[in-house]
C-alpha positions in Angstrom: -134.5 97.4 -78.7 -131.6 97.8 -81.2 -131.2 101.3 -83.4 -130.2 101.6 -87.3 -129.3 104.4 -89.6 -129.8 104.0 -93.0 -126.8 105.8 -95.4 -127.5 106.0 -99.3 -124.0 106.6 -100.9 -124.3 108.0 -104.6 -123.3 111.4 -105.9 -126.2 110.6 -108.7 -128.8 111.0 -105.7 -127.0 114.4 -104.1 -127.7 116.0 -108.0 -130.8 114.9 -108.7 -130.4 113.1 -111.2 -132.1 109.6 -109.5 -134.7 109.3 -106.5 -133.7 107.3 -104.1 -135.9 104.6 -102.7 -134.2 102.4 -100.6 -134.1 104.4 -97.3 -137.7 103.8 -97.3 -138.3 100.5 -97.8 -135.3 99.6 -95.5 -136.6 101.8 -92.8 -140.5 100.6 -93.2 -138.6 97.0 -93.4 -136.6 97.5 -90.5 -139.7 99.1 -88.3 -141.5 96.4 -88.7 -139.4 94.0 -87.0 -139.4 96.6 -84.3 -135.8 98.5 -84.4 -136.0 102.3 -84.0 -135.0 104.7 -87.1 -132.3 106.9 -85.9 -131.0 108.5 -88.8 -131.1 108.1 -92.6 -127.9 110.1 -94.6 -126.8 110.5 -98.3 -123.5 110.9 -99.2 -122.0 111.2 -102.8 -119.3 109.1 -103.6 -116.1 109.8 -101.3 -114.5 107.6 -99.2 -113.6 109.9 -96.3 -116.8 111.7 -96.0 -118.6 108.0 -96.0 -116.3 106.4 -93.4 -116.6 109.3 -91.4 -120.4 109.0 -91.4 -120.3 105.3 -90.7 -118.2 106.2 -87.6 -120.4 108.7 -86.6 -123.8 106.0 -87.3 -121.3 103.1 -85.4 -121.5 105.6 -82.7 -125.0 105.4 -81.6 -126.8 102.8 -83.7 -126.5 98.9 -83.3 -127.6 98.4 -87.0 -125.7 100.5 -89.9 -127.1 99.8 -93.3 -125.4 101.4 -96.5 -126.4 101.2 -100.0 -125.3 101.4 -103.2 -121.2 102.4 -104.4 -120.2 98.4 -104.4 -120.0 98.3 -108.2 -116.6 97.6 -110.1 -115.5 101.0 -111.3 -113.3 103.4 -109.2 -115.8 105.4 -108.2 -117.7 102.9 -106.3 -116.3 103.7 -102.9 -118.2 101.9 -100.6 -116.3 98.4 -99.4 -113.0 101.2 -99.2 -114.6 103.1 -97.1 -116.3 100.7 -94.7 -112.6 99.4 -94.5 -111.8 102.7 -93.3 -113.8 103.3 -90.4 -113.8 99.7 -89.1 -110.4 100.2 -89.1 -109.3 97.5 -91.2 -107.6 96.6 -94.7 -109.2 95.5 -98.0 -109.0 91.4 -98.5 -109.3 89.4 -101.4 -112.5 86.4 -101.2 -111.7 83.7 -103.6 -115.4 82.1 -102.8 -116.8 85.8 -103.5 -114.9 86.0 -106.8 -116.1 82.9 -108.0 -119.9 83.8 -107.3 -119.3 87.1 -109.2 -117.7 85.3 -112.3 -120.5 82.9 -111.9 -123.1 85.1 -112.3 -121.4 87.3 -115.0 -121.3 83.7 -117.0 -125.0 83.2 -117.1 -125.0 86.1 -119.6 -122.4 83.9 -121.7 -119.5 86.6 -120.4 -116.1 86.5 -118.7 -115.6 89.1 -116.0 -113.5 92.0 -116.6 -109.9 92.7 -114.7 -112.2 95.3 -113.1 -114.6 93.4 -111.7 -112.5 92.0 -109.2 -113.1 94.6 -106.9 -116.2 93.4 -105.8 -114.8 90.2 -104.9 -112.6 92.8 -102.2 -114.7 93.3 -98.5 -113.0 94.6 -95.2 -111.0 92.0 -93.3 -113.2 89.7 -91.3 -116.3 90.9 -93.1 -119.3 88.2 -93.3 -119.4 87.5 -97.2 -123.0 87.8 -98.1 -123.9 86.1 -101.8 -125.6 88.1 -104.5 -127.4 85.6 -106.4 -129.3 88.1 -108.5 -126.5 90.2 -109.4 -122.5 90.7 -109.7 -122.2 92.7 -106.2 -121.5 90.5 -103.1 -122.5 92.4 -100.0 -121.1 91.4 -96.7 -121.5 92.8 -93.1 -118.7 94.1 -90.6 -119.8 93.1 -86.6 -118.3 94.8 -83.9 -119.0 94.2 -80.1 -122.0 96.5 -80.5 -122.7 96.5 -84.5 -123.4 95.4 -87.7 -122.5 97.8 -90.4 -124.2 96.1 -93.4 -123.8 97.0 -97.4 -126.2 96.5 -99.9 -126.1 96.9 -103.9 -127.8 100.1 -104.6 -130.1 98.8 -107.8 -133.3 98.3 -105.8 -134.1 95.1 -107.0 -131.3 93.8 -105.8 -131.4 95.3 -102.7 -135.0 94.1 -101.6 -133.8 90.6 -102.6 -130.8 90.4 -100.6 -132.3 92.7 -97.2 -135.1 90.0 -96.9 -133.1 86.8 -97.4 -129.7 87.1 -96.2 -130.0 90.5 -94.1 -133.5 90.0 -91.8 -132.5 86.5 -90.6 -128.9 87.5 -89.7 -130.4 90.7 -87.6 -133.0 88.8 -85.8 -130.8 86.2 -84.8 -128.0 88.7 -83.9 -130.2 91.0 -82.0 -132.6 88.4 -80.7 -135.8 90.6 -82.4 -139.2 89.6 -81.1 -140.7 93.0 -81.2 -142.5 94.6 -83.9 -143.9 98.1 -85.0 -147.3 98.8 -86.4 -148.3 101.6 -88.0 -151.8 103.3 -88.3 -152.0 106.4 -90.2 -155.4 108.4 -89.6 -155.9 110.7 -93.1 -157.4 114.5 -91.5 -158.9 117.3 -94.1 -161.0 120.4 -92.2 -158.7 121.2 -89.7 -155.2 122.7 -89.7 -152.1 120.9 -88.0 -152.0 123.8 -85.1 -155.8 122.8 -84.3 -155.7 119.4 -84.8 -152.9 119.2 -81.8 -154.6 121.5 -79.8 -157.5 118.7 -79.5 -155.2 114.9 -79.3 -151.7 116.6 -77.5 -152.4 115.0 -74.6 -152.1 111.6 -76.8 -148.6 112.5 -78.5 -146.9 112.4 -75.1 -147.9 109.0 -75.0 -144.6 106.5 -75.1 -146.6 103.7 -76.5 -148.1 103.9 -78.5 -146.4 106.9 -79.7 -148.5 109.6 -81.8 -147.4 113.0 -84.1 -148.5 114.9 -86.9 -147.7 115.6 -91.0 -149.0 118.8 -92.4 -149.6 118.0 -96.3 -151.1 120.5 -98.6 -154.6 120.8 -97.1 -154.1 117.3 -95.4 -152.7 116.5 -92.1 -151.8 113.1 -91.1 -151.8 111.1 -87.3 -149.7 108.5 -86.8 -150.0 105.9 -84.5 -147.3 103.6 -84.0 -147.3 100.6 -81.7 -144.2 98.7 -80.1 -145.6 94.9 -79.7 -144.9 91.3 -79.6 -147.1 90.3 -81.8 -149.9 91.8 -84.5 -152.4 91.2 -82.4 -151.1 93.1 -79.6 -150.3 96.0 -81.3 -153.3 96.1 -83.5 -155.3 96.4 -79.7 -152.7 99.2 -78.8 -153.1 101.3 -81.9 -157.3 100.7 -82.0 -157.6 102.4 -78.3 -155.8 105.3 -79.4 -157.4 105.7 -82.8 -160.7 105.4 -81.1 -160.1 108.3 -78.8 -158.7 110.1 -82.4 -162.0 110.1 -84.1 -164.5 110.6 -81.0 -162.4 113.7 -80.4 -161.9 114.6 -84.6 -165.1 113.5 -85.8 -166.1 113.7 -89.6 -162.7 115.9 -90.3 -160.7 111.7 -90.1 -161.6 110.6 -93.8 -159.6 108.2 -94.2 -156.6 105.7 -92.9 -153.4 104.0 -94.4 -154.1 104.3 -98.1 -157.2 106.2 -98.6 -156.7 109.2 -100.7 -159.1 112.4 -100.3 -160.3 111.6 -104.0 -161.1 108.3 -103.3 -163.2 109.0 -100.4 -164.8 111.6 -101.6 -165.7 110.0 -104.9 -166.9 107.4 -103.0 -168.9 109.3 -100.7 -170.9 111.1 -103.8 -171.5 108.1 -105.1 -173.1 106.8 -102.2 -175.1 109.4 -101.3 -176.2 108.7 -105.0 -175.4 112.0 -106.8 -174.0 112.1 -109.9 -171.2 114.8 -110.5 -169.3 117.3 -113.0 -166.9 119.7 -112.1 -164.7 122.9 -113.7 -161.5 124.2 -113.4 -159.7 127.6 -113.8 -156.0 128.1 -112.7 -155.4 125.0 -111.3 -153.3 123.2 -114.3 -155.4 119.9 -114.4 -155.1 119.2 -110.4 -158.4 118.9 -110.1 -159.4 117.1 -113.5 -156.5 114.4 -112.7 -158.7 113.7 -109.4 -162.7 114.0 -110.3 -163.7 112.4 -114.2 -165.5 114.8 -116.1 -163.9 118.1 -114.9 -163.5 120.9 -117.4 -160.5 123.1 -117.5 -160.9 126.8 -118.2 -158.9 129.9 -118.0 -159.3 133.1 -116.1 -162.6 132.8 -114.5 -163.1 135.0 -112.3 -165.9 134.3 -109.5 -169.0 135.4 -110.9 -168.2 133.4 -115.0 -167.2 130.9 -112.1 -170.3 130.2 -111.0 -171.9 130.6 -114.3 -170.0 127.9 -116.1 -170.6 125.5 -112.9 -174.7 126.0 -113.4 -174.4 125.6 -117.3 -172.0 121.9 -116.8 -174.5 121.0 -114.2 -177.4 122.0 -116.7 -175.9 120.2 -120.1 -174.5 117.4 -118.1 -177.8 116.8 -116.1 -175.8 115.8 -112.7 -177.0 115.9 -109.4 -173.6 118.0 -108.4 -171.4 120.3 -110.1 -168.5 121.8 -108.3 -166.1 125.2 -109.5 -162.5 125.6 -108.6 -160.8 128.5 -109.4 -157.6 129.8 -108.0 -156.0 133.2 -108.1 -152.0 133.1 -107.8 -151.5 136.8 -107.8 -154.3 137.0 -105.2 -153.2 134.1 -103.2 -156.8 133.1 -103.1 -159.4 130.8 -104.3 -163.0 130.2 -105.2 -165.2 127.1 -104.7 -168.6 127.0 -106.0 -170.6 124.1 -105.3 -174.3 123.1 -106.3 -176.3 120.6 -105.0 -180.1 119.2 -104.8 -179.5 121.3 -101.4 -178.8 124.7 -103.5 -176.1 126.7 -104.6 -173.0 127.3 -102.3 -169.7 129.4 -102.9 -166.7 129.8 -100.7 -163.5 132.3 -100.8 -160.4 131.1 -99.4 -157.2 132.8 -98.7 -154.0 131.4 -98.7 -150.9 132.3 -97.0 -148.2 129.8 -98.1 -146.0 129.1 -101.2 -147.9 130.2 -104.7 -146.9 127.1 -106.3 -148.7 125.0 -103.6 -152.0 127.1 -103.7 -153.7 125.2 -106.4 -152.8 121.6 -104.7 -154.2 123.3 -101.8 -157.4 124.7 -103.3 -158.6 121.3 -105.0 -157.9 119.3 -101.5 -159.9 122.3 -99.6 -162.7 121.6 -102.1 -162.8 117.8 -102.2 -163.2 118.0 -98.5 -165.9 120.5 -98.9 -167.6 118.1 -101.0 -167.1 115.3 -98.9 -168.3 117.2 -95.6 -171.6 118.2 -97.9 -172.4 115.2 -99.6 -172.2 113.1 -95.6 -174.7 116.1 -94.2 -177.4 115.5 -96.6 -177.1 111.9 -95.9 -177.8 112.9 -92.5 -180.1 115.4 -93.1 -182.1 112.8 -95.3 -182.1 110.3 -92.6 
């Protein structure tokens, strides 16, 4: 099974100034055709520091990805540096040149003296075209590697990675494996006691299983080394099965279910119309549930008071109150149902920015867990 490590070169990314979102698609990309994730680095734009990380990712990878830092000004260091740790010079493609002017024409332009730099890739380097924009890419082999560079603009990135760059790996590395991934949403639980009832199942080799703690959401994953879909679709299914038997109603949700979503839709099922009010949370929980009301400095008991009167002058089945209390590190939850009125202090013990986050996922759960035990109760 061949490694990779994934280095993003652009001081722009080290500041702040732009997200970078190629590390994960390449790694998702590169999972999927079953090659294990070593490493992912970004480095701003200097030529020793980058070779010296491509040395270090030649080292112990088979696959070494960069991206971005192959435009035409001098401070696009990328094919230098490359050059640098393979160990090689700089060389001049004619055929690369004549794609780059090429494409540069379609926008009724001739290239720039600059410009010729990208038609410059270390000596020996596999010339890869660019047909969507004026960066050839090209890839360095070794006895053991490919170090590969990519444009940084995304666009161009994706386009390249799946036409020139996925063939070339699984015919270099012979890849007939894949990786599938099954992520199991959890809200009720913490991460501590959520291992304490499946660690037995992350010491599994495959497949292979670990834990995210979100704000008030912890996620499983479960990912499957297979020859095919089908295969690891079995693989993951076993293991997800002995996940929920053991987890119960605190799984809500898998892949791309959100806590909203399922906890809208679970409301909405059990048939119950619903309102809701805010204090203190800055719109987290209106950007989540229609119809919430935002109000400041309610303190537990005008919490509860303002839940009754939205549930009275909207005439819904369910109103629900969140308040939260920086300075206390705390929050309130009222909740009123067909079932009666409910109300529920929480304490909170991490960063103050993230209480509020935390208090409206605590609550949609609590809504979620109430709304599937009258169903229950009622059958």
């Amino acid at each position: 099974m061949p490694s990779a490590e994934i280095i993003t070169i652009g001081t722009e990314i080290l500041l702040g100034e732009i997200v970078d979102t190629n590390t994960r698609y390449i790694a998702r990309t590169l999972r999927d055709m079953g090659v294990d994730i070593y490493r992912t680095i970004t480095i701003g734009d200097n030529v020793e520091r980058i070779a010296e990380a491509i040395r270090g990712s030649m080292s112990h990878a088979n696959i070494v990805i960069t991206t971005g830092g192959l435009g035409p000004t001098v401070d696009d260091p990328t094919r230098e540096a490359v050059a640098k740790a393979a160990g090689v010079e700089l060389e001049f493609r004619e055929d690369l040149w004549a794609e780059v002017v090429a494409i540069i024409s379609r926008y009724g332009r001739s290239p720039s003296e600059n410009q010729k730099r990208q038609a410059y890739v270390p000596k020996g380097a596999l010339g890869i075209s660019n047909p969507v924009g004026t960066a050839p890419c090209f890839v360095v082999e070794t006895e053991h590697n490919a170090v590969i560079s990519l444009p940084g603009v995304p666009n161009e990135m994706k386009h390249i990675l799946h036409e020139a760059v996925i063939p070339y790996l699984q015919k270099r590395f012979d890849l007939s494996e894949i990786i599938k991934i099954r992520i199991l949403h959890c809200a009720g639980l913490g991460e501590g006691m959520i291992d304490e009832k499946i660690a037995d199942l992350e010491e599994l080799k495959n497949p292979t299983v670990g834990l995210a703690a979100h704000t008030g959401v912890v996620d499983i994953r479960i990912a499957a080394k297979a020859k095919n879909q089908q295969e690891a679709n079995a693989m993951i299914a076993e293991v997800e099965a002995q996940v929920r038997e053991r987890l119960g109603n605190v799984v809500f949700g898998a892949d791309e279910d959100t806590l909203e979503e399922v906890t809208l839709t679970t409301v909405a099922k059990r048939g119950w119309t619903l309102t809701a009010i805010e204090s203190g949370l800055n719109g987290k929980l209106a950007r989540k549930i229609p119809n919430t009301a935002s109000h400041t400095d309610l303190d537990p008991a005008s919490l509860m008071d303002a839940v009754r009167a939205a549930r009275a002058e909207s005439n819904t089945d369910v109103a629900l109150g969140v308040a939260a209390y920086i300075e206390e590190r705390a929050a309130e939850m009222v909740l009123i149902t067909p079932d009666g009125e409910k109300t529920h202090r929480i304490n909170y013990g991490g960063p103050p920015r993230s209480l509020p986050l935390w208090a409206v996922n605590l609550a949609l759960n609590w809504l979620r867990t109430r709304a599937n035990e009258s169903d229950r109760n009622e059958a």
